[in-house]
C-alpha positions as CSV (number, residue, x, y, z in Angstrom):
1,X,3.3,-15.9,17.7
2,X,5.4,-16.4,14.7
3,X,7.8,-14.0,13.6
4,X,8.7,-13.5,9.8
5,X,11.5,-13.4,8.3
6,X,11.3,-11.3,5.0
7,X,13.8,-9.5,2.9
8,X,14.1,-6.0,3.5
9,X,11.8,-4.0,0.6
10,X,15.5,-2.9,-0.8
11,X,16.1,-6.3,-2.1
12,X,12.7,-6.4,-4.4
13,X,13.4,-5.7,-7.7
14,X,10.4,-6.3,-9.2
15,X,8.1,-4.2,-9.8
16,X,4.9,-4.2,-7.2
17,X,1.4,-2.7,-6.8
18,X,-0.6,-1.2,-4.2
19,X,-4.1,-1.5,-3.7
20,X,-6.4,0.1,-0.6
21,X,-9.2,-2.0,0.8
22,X,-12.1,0.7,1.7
23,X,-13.9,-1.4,3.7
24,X,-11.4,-2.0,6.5
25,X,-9.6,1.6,5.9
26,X,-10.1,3.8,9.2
27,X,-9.1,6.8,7.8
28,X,-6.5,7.6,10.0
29,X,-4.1,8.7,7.7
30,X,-0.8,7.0,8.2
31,X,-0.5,6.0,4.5
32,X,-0.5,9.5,3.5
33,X,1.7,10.8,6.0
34,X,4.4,8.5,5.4
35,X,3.3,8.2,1.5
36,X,1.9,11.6,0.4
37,X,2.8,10.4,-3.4
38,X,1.3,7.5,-3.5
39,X,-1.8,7.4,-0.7
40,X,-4.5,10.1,0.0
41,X,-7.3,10.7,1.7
42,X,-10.5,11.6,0.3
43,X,-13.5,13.9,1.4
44,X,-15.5,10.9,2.6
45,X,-12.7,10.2,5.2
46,X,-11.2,7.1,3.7
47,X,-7.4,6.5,2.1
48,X,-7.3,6.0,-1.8
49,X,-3.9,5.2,-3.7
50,X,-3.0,7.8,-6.6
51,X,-2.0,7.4,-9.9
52,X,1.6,8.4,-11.1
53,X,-0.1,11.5,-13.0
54,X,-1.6,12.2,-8.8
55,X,-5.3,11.3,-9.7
56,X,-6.9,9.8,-7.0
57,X,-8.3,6.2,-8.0
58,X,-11.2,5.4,-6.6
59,X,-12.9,2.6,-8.2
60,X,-13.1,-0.6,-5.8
61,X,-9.7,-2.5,-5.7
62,X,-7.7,0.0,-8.1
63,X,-3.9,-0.9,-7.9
64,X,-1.6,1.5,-9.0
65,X,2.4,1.3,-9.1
66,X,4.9,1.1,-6.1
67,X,7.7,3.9,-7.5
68,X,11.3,2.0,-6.1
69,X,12.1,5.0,-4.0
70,X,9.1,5.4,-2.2
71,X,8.7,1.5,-1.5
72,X,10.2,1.7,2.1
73,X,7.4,4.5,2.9
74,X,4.5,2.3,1.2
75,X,5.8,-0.7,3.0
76,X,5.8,1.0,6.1
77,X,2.2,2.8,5.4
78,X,1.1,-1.3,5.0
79,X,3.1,-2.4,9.0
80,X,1.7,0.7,10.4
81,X,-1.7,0.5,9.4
82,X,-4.3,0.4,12.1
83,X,-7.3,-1.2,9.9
84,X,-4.6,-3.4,8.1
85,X,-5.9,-2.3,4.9
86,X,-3.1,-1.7,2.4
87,X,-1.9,-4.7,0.4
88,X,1.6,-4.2,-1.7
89,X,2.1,-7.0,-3.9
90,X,4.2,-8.6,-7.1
91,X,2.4,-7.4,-10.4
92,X,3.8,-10.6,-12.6
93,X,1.5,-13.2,-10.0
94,X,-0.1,-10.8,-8.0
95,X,1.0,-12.3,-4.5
96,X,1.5,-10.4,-1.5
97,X,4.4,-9.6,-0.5
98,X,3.6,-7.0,2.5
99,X,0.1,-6.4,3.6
100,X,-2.4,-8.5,6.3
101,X,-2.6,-11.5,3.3
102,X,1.5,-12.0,3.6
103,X,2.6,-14.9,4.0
């Protein structure tokens, strides 16, 4: 088992993106318990991410911003996801930073 090594989500300063894969989300609701601003869940059971006006966004593979002072909470959401469905990651080149797809 490897263990990585990655900056605490303090030190990003550039601005990030979350996006919610459906398919593997188990509607738990983690992400919206530790991010009620930025994750919810939806009638049909499933977590969606939410715009910064708090629509819900619900078209396949909608991203919407990381605000800076919720990005410990949406980082933590992504680690303590059972269906490891959230993915947080850099808008200028779209890699993931935090999320199953990390590297």
């Amino acid at each position: 088992m490897s263990v990585q090594h990655e900056a605490p989500p303090e030190a990003t300063t550039e601005p990030l993106e979350v996006w919610i894969d459906q398919d593997l989300c188990t509607g738990d609701g983690i992400c919206a318990q530790y991010a009620p601003d930025v994750f919810e869940l939806d009638i049909d059971g499933l977590a969606y991410v939410k715009s910064g006006d708090d629509e819900l966004l619900q078209a396949t593979g909608a991203t919407t911003p990381v605000p800076l002072p919720l990005l410990r909470d949406v980082v933590d959401s992504a680690r303590e996801c059972p269906g490891d469905c959230i993915h947080v990651r850099r808008v200028s080149d779209r890699v993931e930073i935090y999320g199953p797809d990390a590297e």
